[in-house]
LUMNURO-482491 format. One record per residue: residue number from 0; chain; residue in one letter; x, y, z of N, C-alpha, C in turn. Coordinates in pm, whole numbers, plus 50000, padded with zeros to 5 digits. Layout:
(NUM, A, a, (X, Y, Z), (X, Y, Z), (X, Y, Z));
...
***
This chain:
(0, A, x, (49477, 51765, 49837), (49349, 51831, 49828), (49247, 51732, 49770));
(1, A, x, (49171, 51718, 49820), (49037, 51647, 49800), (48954, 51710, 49642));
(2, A, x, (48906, 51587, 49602), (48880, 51620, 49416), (48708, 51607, 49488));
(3, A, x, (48614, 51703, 49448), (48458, 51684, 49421), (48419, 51560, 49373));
(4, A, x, (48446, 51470, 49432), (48368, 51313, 49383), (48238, 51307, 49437));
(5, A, x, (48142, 51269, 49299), (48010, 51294, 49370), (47964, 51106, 49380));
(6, A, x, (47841, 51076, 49380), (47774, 50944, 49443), (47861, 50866, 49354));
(7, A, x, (47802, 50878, 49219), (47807, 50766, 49096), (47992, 50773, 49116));
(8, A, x, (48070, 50870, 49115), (48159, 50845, 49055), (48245, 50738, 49195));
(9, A, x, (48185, 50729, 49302), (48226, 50677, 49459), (48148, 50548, 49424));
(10, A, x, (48050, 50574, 49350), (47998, 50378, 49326), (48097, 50325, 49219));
(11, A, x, (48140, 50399, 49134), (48241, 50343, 48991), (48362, 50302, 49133));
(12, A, x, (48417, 50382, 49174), (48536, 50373, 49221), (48558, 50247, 49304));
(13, A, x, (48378, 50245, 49370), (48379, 50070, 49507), (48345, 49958, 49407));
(14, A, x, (48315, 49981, 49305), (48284, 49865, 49192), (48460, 49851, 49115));
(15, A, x, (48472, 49900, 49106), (48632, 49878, 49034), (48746, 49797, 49142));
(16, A, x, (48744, 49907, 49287), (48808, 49813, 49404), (48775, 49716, 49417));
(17, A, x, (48673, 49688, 49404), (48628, 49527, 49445), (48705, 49458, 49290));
(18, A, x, (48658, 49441, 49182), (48699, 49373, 49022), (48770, 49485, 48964));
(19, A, x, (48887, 49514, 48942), (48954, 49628, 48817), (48913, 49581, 48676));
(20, A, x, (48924, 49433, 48674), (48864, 49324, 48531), (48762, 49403, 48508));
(21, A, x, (48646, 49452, 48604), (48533, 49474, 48476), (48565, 49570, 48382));
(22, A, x, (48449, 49501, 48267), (48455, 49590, 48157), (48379, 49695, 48143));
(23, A, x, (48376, 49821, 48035), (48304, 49923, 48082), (48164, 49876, 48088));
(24, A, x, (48102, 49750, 47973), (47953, 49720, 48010), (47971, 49670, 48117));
(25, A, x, (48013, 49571, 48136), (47960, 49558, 48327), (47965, 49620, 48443));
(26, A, x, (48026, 49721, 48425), (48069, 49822, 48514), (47937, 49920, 48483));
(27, A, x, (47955, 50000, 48381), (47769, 50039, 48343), (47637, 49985, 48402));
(28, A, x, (47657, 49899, 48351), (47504, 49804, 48439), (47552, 49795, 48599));
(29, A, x, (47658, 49790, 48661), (47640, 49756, 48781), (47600, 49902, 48879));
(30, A, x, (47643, 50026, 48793), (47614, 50141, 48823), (47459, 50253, 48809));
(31, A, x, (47425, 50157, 48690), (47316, 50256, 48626), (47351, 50395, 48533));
(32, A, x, (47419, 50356, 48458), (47499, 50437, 48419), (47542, 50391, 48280));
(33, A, x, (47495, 50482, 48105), (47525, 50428, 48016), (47693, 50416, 47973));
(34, A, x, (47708, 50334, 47885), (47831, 50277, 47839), (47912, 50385, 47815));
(35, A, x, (47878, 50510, 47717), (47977, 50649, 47723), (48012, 50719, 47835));
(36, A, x, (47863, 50725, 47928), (47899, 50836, 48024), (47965, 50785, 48129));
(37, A, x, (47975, 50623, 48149), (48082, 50519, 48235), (48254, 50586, 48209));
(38, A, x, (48221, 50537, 48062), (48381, 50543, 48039), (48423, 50644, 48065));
(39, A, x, (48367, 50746, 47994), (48388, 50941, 48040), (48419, 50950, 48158));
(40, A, x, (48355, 50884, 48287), (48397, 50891, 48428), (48518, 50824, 48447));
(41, A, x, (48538, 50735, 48435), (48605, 50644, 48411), (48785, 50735, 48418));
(42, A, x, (48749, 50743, 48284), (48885, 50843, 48196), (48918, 50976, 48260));
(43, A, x, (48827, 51031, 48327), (48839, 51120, 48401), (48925, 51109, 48522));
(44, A, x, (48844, 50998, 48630), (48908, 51010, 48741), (49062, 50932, 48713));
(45, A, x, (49071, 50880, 48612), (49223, 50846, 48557), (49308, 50945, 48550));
(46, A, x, (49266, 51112, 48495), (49309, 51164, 48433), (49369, 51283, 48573));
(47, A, x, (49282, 51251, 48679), (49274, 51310, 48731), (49316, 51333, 48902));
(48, A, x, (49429, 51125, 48869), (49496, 51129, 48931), (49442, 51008, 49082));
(49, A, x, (49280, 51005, 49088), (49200, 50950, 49155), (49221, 50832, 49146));
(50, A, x, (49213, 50731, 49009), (49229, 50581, 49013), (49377, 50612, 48935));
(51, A, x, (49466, 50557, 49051), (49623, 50564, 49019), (49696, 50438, 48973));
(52, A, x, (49615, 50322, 48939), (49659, 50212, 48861), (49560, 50105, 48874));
(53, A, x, (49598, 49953, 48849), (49530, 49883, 48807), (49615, 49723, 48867));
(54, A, x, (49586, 49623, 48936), (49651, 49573, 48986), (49625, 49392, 49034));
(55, A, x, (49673, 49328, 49008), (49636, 49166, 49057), (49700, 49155, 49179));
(56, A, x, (49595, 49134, 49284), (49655, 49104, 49438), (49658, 48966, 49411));
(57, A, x, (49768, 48968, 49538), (49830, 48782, 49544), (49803, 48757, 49667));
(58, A, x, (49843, 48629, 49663), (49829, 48531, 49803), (49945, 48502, 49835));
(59, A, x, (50004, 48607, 49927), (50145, 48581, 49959), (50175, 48489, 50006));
(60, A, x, (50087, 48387, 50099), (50082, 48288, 50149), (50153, 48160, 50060));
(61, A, x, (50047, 48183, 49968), (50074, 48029, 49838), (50221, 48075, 49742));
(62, A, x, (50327, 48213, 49785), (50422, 48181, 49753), (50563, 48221, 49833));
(63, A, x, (50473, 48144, 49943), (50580, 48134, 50012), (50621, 48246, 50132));
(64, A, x, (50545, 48358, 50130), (50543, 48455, 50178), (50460, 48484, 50261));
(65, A, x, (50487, 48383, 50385), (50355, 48412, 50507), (50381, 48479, 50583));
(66, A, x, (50462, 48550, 50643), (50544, 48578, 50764), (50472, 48791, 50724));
(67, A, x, (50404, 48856, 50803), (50404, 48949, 50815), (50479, 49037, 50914));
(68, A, x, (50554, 49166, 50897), (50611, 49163, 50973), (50575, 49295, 50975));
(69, A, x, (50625, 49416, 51122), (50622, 49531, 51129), (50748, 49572, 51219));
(70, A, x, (50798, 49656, 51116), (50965, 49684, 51173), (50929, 49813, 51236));
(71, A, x, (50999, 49844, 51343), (50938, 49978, 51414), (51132, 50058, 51403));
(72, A, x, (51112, 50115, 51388), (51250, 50217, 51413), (51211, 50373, 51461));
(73, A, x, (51321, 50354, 51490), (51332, 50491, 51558), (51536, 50521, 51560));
(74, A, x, (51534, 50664, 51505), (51674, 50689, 51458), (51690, 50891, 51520));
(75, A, x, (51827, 50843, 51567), (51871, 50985, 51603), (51926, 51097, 51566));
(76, A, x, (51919, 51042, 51410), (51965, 51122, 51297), (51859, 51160, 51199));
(77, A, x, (51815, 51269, 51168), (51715, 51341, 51080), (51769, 51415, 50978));
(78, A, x, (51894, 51436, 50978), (51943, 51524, 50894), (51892, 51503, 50722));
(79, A, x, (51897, 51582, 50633), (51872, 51534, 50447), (51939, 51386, 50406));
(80, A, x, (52111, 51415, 50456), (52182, 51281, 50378), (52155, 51172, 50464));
(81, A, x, (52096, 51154, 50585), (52035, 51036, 50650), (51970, 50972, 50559));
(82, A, x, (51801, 51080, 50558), (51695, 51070, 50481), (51679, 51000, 50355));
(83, A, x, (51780, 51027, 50286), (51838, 51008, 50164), (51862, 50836, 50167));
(84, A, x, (51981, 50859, 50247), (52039, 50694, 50278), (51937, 50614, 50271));
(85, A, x, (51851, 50650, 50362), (51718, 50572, 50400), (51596, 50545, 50344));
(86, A, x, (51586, 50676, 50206), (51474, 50603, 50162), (51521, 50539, 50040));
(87, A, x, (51641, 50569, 50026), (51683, 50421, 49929), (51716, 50335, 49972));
(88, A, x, (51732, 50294, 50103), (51737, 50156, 50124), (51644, 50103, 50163));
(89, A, x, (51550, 50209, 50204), (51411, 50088, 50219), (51311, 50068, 50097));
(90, A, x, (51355, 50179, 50016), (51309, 50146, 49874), (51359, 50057, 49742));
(91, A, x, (51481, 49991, 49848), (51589, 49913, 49726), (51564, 49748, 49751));
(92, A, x, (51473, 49695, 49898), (51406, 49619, 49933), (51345, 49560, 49914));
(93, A, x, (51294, 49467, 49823), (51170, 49434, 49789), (51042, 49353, 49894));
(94, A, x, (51121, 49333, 49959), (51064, 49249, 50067), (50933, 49399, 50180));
(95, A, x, (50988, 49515, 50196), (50946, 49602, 50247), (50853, 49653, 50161));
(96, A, x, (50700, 49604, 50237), (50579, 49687, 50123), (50536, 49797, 50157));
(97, A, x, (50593, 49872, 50278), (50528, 49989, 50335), (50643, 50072, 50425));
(98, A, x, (50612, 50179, 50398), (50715, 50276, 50448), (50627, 50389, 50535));
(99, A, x, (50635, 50438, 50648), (50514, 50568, 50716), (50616, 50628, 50813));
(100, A, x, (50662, 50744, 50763), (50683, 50840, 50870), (50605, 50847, 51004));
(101, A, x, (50637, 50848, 51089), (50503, 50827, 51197), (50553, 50976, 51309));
(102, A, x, (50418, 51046, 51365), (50412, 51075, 51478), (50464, 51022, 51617));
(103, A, x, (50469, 51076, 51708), (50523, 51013, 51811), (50589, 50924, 51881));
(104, A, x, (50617, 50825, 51942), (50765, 50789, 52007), (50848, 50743, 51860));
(105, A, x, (50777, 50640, 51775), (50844, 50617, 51696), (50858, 50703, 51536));
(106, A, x, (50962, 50692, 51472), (50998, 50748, 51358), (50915, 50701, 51249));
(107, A, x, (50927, 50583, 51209), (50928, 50514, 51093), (50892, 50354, 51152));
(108, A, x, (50742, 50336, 51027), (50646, 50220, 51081), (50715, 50145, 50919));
(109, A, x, (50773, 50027, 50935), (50791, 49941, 50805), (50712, 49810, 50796));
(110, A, x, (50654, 49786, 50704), (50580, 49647, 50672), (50650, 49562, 50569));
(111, A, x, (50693, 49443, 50593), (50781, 49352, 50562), (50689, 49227, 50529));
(112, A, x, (50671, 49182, 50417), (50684, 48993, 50396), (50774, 48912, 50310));
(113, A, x, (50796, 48837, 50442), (50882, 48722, 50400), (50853, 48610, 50453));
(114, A, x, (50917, 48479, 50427), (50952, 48334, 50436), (50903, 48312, 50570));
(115, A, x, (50985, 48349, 50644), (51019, 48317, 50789), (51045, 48397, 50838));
(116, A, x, (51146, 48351, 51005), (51201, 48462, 51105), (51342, 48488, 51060));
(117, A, x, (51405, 48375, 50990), (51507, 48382, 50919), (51573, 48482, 50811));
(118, A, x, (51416, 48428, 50735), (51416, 48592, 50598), (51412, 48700, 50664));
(119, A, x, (51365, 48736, 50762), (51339, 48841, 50824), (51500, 48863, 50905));
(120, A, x, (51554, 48764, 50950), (51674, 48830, 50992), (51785, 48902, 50882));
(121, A, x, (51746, 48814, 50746), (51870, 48864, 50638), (51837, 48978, 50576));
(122, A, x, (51664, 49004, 50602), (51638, 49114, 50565), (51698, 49243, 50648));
(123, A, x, (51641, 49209, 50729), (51713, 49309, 50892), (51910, 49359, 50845));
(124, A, x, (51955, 49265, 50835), (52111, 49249, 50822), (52162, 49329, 50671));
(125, A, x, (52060, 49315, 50571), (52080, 49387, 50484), (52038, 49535, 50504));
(126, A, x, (51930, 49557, 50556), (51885, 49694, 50585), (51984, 49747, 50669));
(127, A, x, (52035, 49720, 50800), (52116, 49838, 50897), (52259, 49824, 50825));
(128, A, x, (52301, 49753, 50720), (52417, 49714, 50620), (52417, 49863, 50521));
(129, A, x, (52293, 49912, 50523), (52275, 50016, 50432), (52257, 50134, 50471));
(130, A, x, (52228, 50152, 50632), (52174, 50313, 50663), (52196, 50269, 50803));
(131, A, x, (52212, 50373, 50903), (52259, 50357, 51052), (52123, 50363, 51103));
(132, A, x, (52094, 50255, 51203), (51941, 50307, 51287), (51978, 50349, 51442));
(133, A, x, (51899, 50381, 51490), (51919, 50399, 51635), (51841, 50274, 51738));
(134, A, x, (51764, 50254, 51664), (51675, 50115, 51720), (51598, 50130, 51674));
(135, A, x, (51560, 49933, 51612), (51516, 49864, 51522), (51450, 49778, 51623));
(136, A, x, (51321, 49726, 51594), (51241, 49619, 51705), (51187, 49560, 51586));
(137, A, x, (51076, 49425, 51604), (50994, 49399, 51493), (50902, 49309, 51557));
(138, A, x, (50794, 49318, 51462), (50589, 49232, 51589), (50616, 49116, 51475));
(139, A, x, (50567, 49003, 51510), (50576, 48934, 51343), (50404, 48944, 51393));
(140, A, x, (50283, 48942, 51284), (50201, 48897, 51265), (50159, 48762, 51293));
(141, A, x, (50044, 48800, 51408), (50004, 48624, 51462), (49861, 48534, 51353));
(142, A, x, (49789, 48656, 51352), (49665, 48625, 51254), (49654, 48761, 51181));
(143, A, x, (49589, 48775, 51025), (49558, 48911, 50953), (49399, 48901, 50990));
(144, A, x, (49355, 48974, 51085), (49173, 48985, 51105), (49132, 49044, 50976));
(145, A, x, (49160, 49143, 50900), (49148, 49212, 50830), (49282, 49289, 50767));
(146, A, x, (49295, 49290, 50612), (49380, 49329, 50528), (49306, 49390, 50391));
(147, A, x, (49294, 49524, 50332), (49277, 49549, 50215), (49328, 49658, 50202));
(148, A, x, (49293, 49646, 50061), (49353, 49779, 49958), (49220, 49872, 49941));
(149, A, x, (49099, 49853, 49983), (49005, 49899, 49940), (48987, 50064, 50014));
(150, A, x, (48958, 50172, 49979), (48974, 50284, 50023), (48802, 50288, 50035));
(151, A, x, (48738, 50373, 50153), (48598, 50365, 50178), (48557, 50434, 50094));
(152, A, x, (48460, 50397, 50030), (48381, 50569, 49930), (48228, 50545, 49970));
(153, A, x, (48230, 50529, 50102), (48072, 50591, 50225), (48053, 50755, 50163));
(154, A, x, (47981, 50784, 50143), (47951, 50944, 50114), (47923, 51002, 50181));
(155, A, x, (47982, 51078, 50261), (48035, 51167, 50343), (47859, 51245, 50426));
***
């Protein structure tokens, strides 16, 4: 369910996505908005479930981690103890940053970075090692046109 976020608190929220570092004065001044009634917002949409952490993005690149990948599956088993199997093994992964139930032909959309095509095979070998698939394919990433974490806060 959608929380009543009004302008200011959708400008705090695109000012924070962009720097989490700022502090509440710079965050104040970049809003128009004094130093208490910042933080008050602030603490709120914390409280309230809206800003759900705080975070240093990396350059997977510079360690080593260029290779994007998208594992597509699709499995003929739905049952609970499948389910089960499965989201602990794709949650026991570290290499797997994304997990999506999906609509239509396919089941389950996975996002993977690693090394190479290599990492990606031992990754592969460890995953169907852990849970049965029905078929497993994978795209590697040729170029990222666009990649963020940033969620839109356009006002509706």
């Amino acid at each position: 369910m959608a929380l009543d976020i009004d302008e200011i608190d959708r400008k705090l929220l695109a000012e924070l996505q962009r720097d989490g570092t700022l502090s509440v004065d710079q965050l104040s001044e970049r809003v128009a908005l004094s130093r208490n009634a910042c933080w008050r917002r602030v603490k709120r949409l914390e409280e309230d479930g809206v800003i759900t952490g705080r975070v240093a993005l990396v350059d997977a690149d510079k360690l080593g981690l260029g290779l994007s990948v998208f594992i597509l599956v699709r499995t003929s088993n739905h049952d609970p103890d499948w389910l089960q199997k499965f989201r602990a093994a794709v949650t026991s992964l570290p290499e797997i940053t994304g997990v999506y139930r999906m609509s239509g032909d396919l089941d389950y959309v996975l996002r993977a970075r690693v090394a190479d095509v290599k990492a990606y095979d031992r990754l592969y070998q460890r995953l169907i090692a852990k849970v049965a698939l029905s078929d497993v394919s994978a795209s590697f990433v040729m170029e990222e046109i666009k990649e963020t974490t940033i969620v839109p806060m356009e006002v509706r």
